[in-house]
Structure formats: C-alpha cells, structure tokens
C-alpha positions in Angstrom: 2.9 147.4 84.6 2.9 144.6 82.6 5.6 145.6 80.2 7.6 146.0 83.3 7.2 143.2 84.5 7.9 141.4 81.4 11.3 143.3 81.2 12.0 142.3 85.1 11.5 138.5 84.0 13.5 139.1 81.0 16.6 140.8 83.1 16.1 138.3 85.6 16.5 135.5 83.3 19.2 136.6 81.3 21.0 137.5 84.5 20.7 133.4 85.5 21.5 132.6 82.0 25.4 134.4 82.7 25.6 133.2 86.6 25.2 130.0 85.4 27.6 130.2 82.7 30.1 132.0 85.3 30.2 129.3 87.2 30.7 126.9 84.4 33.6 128.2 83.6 34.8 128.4 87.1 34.3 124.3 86.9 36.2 124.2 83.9 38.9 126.3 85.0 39.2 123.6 88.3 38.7 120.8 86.4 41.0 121.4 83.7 44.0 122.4 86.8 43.0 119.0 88.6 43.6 116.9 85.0 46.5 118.6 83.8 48.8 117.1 85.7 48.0 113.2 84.7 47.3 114.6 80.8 44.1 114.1 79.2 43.0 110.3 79.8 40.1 108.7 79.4 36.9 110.4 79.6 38.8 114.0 80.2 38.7 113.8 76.4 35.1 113.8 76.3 34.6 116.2 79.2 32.8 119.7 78.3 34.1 121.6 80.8 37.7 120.2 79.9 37.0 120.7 76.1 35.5 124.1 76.6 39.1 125.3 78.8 41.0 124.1 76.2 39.1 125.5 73.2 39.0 128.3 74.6 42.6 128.6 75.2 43.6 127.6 71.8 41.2 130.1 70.6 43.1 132.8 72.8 46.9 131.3 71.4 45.8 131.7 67.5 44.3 135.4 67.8 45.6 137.3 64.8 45.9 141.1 65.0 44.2 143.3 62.0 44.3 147.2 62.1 42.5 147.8 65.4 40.8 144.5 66.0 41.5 140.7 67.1 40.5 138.3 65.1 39.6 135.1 66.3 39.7 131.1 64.3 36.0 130.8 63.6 37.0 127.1 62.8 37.8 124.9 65.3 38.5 120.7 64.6 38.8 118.0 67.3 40.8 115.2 66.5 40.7 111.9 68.1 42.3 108.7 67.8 40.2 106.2 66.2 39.6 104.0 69.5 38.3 107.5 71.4 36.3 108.4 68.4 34.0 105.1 68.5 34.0 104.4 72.2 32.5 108.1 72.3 29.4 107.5 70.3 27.7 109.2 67.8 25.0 110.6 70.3 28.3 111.6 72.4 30.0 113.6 69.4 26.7 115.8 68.3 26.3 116.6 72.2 29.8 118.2 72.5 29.9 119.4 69.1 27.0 121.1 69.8 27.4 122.8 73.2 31.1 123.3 72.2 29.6 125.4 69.1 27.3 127.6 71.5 30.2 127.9 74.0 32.9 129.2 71.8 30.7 131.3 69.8 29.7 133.1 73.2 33.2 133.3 74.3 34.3 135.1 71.1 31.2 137.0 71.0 32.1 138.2 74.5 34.9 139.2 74.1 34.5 141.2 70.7 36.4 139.3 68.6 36.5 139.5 65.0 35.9 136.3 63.0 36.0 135.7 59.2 33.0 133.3 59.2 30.6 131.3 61.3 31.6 129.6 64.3 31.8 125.9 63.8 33.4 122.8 65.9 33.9 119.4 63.7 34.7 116.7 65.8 36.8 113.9 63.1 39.1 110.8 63.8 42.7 110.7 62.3 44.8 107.4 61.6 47.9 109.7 62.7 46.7 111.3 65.6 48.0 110.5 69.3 45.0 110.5 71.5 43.6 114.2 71.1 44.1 117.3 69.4 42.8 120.6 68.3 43.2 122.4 65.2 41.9 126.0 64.5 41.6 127.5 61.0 40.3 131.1 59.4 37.7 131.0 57.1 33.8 130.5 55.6 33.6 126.9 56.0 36.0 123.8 57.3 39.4 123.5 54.6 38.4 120.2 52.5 41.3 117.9 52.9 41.4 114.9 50.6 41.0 112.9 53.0 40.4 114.0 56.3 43.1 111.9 57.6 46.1 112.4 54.6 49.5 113.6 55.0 49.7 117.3 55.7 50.7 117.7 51.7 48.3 115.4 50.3 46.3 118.9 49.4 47.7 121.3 46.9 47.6 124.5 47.4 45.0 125.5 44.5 41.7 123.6 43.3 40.6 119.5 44.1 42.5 117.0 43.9 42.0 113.8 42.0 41.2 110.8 43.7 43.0 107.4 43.9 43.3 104.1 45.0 44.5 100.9 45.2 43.7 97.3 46.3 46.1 96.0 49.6 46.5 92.6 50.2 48.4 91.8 53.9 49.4 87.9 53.4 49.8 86.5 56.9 53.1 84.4 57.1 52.5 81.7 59.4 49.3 80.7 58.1 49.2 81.8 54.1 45.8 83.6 54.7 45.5 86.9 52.3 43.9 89.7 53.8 42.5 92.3 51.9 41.1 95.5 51.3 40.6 98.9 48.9 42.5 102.1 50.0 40.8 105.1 48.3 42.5 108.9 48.8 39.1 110.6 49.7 38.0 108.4 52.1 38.5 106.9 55.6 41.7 105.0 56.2 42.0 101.0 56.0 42.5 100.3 59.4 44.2 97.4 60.7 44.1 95.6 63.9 42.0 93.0 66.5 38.5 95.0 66.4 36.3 93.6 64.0 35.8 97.5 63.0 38.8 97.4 61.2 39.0 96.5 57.7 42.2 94.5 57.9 41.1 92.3 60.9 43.8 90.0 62.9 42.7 88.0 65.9 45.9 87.8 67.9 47.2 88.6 71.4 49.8 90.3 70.5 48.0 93.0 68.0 45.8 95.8 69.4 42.6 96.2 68.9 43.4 99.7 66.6 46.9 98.9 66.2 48.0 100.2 62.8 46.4 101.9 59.4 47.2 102.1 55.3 46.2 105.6 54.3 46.7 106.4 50.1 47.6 110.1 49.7 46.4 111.9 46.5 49.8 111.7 45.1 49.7 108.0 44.9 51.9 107.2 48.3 50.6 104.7 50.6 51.2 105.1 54.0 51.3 102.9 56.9 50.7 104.3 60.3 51.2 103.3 63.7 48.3 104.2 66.3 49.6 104.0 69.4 49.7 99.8 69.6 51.2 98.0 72.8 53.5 95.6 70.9 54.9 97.5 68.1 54.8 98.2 64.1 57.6 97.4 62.2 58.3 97.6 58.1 61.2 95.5 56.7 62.5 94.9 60.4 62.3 98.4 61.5 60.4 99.8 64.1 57.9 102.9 63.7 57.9 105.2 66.2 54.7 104.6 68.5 52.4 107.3 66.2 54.6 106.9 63.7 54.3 106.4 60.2 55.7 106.2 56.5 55.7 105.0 52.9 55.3 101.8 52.2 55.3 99.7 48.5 54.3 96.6 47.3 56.7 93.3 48.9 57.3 95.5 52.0 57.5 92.7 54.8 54.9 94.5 57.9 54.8 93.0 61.3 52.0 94.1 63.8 53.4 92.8 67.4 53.9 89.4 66.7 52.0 88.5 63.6 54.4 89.1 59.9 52.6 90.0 56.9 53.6 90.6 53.5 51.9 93.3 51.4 51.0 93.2 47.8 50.0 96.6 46.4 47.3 96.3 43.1 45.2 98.1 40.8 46.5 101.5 41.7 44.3 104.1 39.5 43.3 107.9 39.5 40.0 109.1 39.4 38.2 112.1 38.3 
C-alpha cells in the first residue's frame, strides 16, 4: 500500500510538474505574438517566457539532419548590447541563464533530439551588437573567440591566437584634454561614451551614455564601433552607420555627436 501510494504521489507530481510547464509555454507563445509586432524593447529582452519562444525557435531553424536523427545546437549564446547587459544585473543574467538552460534542455530532450554535447546558454555583451541576438553552435563546450566581442575573423580557423594590444589616446579638440586607455585582443572592448562605466569617459549632451567602442582584433586592427548612439559616430568626417563599425589608425580625426577627438595609437605589441 505504501509503495503505491508513493508511486500515486510520484505520478501525481510529475503530472503537475508538465501542466505547469504546458501552460508556460502557452504564455510564451501569447506573449511572444503580443511583442512581436513592436520588436523586442525593453524588458521583452529580459523576459523568460519571450527568451524561451525564441530559443526555442532558433533551436528548431538550426536543426541539422544525420542518417535517421535530428540533431539539435546544444550551444546556445545571447547577445546584448552593452547598455541591456548592465541595466540587467548580474543576479538577472544567472536567473535566465539558468532557467533558460533547464528549459531548452527539456525542450530538446522532448522532442528526441540528438545533441553533440551538453546543453549550455551563455548570456555575453558585444560592442557590435544591435540590441539582442542569439547565436547557436554544435559542439562540447562554447567556441573560444579571442575576444568575445572581435570581428567575425579575428579567430583562425586552427589553434589560439596570440594576444595584442595597444595604448589609445582620444585628444578632445576643444579643450586639449587626452583621454586614454589600453585595448587588449582577449579582453573586453574600450568603451566610450557619457557613463562613467566606460573606459573612455565624455561628459557631454550630445554623446550617449554607450555611444561608441575601440575593439583590437588579433590581427593587429583596431576597430571603432558605433553602438546605437542618438547623435552619431563619424571618422575623418564620415558617418558610421548606426551599429556600424570599421578600422581605424593612429591621426584618424573621431567625432562622437558633437565632441571631435583625435586619436593617437601607441605601443602596439603581441603577446604569447
């Protein structure tokens, strides 16, 4: 009697355990419809239910087809701009990351998908990212790129790379002040803008608080990017598109809205 009853609370519970994730989906499904139509704004980037549709649906556009089984990616990356990565939180990220990684990895399970490795969600910033996206990958572990935010060649396609950098200086025109700062290749970009999070800080009106960033491939070329600012980033005159970026060397004349800079490029080096 006991035993029965212990598999009649077990049954029971299990059976709650997929209502309850039935009807989670059903919200994500609804909830996803209502937002598509404005895009993903705001805290839609940080909703589970939204995140869950979408993974989900990536996971379902990347299938690949072996013999008589569907693979699924196994690795899936959220990328967010830089301002939607720190207003989120720390606590935020390992929350989604987290119930995204038990989410996806019942939805594959489910639906007897193959997989070539673990389940695992990484939530990251990038410099050149537009406000969200997700990337999916095949594979034992997360693809180390040098660095997470490089140019899509800065890996090459066998072994690590060496590392470089360089010492930027952004000389503000209309008052001669120098800013500076150290771009490495393996680490986070030198971002630039009104925040004080920034490591090229300029307190004016017409600069955004994230408005632009220097990123140093492991080829040697440094890269400026525009993330999304409201008043513009412009190299020798010429605007970038709004996400845009490219190369830039040493006595390139950058403006950021209103305020023009010059910028000196030193010490550029490779490490092993």
């Amino acid at each position: 009697m006991a035993e029965r009853d212990t598999k009649s609370a077990d049954l029971s519970s299990r059976l709650e355990f997929f209502v309850r994730r039935l009807f989670e989906r059903i919200g994500a499904a609804i909830d996803f419809a209502l937002r598509r139509g404005s895009g993903l704004e705001g805290g839609a980037r940080a909703d589970l239910a939204t995140l869950t549709h979408l993974i989900e649906q990536a996971v379902e556009d990347n299938l690949k087809r072996e013999d008589s089984r569907f693979v699924a990616p196994n690795l899936i990356e959220l990328r967010y701009d830089y301002e939607t990565y720190t207003q989120m939180g720390a606590p935020r990220r390992e929350f989604l990351r987290s119930e995204l990684n038990t989410s996806i990895y019942e939805y594959i399970y489910n639906r007897r998908y193959a997989t070539l490795g673990e389940v695992q969600v990484k939530i990251a910033y990038d410099a050149f990212t537009r406000g969200f996206e997700i990337r999916t990958g095949f594979g034992e572990a997360m693809p180390a790129v040098i660095p997470q935010n490089a140019p899509e060649d800065a890996l090459a396609a066998s072994g690590a790379q060496e590392s470089r950098s360089c010492n930027v200086v952004l000389r503000v025109e209309s008052v001669r002040r120098d800013l500076r700062a150290r771009v490495e290749s393996d680490s986070e970009p030198a971002g630039i803008g009104r925040n004080n999070a920034n490591a090229l800080i300029i307190d004016d009106s017409t600069v955004s608080n994230f408005h632009a960033a220097l990123t140093l491939s492991s080829d040697g070329d440094l890269f400026l990017a525009d993330r999304g600012s409201s008043n513009g980033t412009y190299v020798n005159g010429v605007a970038l598109e709004t996400g845009g970026r490219c190369i830039v060397r040493d006595g390139d004349r950058l403006r950021f809205g209103d305020v023009e800079t010059t910028l000196k490029v030193a010490d550029q080096y490779r490490e092993r």
